[in-house]
C-alpha positions as CSV (number, residue, x, y, z in Angstrom):
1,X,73.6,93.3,104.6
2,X,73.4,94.6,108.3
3,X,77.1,95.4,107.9
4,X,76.8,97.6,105.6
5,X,73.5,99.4,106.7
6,X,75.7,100.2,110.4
7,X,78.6,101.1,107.9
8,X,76.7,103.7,106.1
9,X,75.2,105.1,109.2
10,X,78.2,105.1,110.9
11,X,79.8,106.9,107.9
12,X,76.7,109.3,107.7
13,X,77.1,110.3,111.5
14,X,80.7,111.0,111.1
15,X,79.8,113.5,108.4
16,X,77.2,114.5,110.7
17,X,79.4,116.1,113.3
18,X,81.8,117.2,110.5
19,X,79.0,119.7,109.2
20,X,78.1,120.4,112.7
21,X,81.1,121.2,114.0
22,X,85.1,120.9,114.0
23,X,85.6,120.6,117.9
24,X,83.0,117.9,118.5
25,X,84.0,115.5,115.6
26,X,87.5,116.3,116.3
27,X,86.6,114.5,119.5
28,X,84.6,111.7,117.5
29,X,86.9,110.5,115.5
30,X,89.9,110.8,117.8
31,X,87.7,108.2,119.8
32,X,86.9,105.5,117.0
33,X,89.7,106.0,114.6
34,X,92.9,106.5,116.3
35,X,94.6,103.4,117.6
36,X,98.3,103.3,119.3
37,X,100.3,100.3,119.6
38,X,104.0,101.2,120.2
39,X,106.8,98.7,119.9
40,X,110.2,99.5,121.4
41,X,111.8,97.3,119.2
42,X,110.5,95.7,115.8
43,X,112.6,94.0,113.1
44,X,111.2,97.2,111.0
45,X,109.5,100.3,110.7
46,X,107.2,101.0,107.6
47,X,106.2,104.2,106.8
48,X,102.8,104.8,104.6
49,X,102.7,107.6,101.6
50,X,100.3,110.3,101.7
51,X,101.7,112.5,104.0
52,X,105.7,113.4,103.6
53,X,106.5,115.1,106.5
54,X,105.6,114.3,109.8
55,X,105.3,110.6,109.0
56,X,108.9,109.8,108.0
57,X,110.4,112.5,110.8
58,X,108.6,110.6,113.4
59,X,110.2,107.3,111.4
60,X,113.7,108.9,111.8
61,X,113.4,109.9,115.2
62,X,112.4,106.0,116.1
63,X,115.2,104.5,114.2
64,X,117.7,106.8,115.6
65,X,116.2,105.4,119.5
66,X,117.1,102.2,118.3
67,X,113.8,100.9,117.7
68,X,114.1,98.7,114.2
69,X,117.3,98.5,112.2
70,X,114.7,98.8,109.2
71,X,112.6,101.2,107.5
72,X,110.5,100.4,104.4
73,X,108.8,103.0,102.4
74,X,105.7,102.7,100.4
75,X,103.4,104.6,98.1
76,X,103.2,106.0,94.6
77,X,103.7,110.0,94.7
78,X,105.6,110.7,97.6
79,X,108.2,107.9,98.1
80,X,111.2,109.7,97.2
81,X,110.3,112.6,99.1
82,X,110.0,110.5,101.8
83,X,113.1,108.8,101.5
84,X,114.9,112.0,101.1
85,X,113.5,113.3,104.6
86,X,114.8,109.9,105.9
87,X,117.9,110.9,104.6
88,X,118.4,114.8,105.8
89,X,117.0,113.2,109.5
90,X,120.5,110.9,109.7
91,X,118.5,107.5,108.2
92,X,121.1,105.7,106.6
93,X,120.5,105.2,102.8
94,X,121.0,101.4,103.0
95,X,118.9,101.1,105.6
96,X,115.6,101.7,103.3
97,X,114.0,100.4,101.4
98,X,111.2,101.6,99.0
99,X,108.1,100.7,97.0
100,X,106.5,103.1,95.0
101,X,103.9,101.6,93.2
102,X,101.1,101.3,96.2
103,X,98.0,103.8,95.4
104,X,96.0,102.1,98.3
105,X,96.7,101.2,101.7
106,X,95.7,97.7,100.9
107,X,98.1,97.4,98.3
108,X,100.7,99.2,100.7
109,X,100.5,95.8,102.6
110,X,100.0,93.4,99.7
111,X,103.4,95.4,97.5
112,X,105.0,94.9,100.8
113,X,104.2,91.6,101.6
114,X,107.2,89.9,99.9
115,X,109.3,91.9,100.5
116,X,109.1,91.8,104.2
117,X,108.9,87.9,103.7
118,X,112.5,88.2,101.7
119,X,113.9,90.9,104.6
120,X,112.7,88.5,107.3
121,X,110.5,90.6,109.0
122,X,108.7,89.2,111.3
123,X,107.6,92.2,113.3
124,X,106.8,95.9,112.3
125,X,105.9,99.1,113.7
126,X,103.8,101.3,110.6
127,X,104.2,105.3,111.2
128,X,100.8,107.0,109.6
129,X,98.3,110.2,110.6
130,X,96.2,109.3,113.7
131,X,92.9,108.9,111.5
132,X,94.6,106.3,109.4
133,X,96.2,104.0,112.4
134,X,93.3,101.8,112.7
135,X,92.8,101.3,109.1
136,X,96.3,100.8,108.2
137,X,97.3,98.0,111.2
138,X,94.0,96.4,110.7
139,X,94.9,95.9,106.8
140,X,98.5,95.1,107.4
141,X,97.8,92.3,109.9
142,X,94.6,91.2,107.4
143,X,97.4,91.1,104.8
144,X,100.4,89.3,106.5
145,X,99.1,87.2,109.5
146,X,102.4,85.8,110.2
147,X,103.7,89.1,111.2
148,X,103.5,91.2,114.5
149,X,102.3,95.0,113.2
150,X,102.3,97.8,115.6
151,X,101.2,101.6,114.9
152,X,102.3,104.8,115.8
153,X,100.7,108.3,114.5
154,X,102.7,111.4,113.4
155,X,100.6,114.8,113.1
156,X,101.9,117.6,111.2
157,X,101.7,120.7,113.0
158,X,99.4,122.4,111.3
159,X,96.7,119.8,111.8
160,X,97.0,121.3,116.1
161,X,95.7,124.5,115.6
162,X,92.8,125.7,115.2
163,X,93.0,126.8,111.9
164,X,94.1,123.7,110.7
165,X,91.4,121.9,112.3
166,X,89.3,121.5,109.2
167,X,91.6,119.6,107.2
168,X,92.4,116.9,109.6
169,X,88.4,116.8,110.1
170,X,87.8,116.5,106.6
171,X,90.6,113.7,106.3
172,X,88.6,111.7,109.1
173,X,85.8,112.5,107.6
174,X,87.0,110.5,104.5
175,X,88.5,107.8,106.9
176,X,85.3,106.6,107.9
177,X,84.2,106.1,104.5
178,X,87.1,104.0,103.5
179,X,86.9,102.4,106.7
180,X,83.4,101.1,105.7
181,X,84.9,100.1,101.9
182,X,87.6,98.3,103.1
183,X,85.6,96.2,105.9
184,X,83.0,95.3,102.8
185,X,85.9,94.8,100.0
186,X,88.5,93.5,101.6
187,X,87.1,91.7,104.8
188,X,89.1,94.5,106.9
189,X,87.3,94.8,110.5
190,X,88.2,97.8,112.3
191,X,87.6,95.8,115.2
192,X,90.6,94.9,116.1
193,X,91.8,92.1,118.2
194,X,93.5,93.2,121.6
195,X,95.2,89.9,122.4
196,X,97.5,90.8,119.5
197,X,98.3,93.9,120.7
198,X,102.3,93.7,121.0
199,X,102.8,97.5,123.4
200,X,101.2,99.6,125.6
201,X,98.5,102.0,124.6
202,X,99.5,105.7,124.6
203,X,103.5,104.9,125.0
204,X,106.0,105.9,122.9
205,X,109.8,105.0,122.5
């Protein structure tokens, strides 16, 4: 029951500082929601729906370095769009792989599960918005235990200027909410533990 009372104020804060103002809870949220943890090589990348642009051009521009042989695709909506960006940015067709049933990020990491476990993946590095990194690797190693995650964030440009400063709010704004519904749902702390950390923070390939 405590949980949930700090979850609720936690989640009424954030909205707090999103009504007060977009520079300060910019700065809130980049604080307690964005998490990095690079790999420079991983068995896989995995690239979350929701967001079909930046996402799977930053997944390109990691495969191409050389970073994971692999990229799996999930998420109802935007799959194929996603896998045709792979495409256009020199991914090789046969080296994804997609699932396109996932409307959550929970069951992004549950759809994915066997099919990691058939690919033998044993270590991943998921490409998603900064406001959803510490969600998303917190519910993929929740998920699959047995299997080294790492994040990276990709921002669309847009989401850098000032005029686009409200949406990216308004999508943190929303983070913190889930945040608190997947910590009491699924058991999905976004306390996350640092000895499984597998890069450095702040470094990418």
């Amino acid at each position: 029951m405590k949980k949930f009372f700090f979850l609720v104020a936690l989640a009424l804060v954030a909205c707090a500082f999103f009504i007060i103002g977009g520079a300060g809870f910019t700065h809130f949220w980049k604080e307690y929601l964005v998490v990095s943890v690079p790999m420079r090589h991983a068995d896989a990348l995995i690239v979350l729906g929701g967001e079909p642009l930046a996402r799977p051009q930053e997944a390109a521009r990691l495969y191409k370095l050389g970073v994971a042989s692999k990229v799996f695709v999930t998420g109802i909506g935007d799959a194929s769009t996603i896998r045709k960006v792979l495409l256009e940015r020199g991914v090789p067709a046969v080296a994804i792989t997609v699932e396109s049933k996932a409307r959550t990020t929970h069951a992004n990491a549950v759809l994915l599960k066997p099919m990691l476990e058939a690919a033998k993946v044993r270590s991943a590095l998921i490409v998603t918005s900064p406001f959803h990194t510490r969600r998303a690797l917190a519910t993929f190693r929740k998920v699959m235990p047995g299997i080294a995650f790492g994040v990276t964030d990709a921002s669309i440009g847009w989401w850098g200027v000032p005029e686009g400063r409200s949406d990216v709010n308004r999508f943190a704004a929303l983070e913190f909410l889930k945040t608190a519904e997947y910590w009491i749902l699924y058991g999905v702390s976004p306390r996350l533990d640092e000895r499984r950390e597998t890069g450095t923070k702040g470094e990418k390939p």
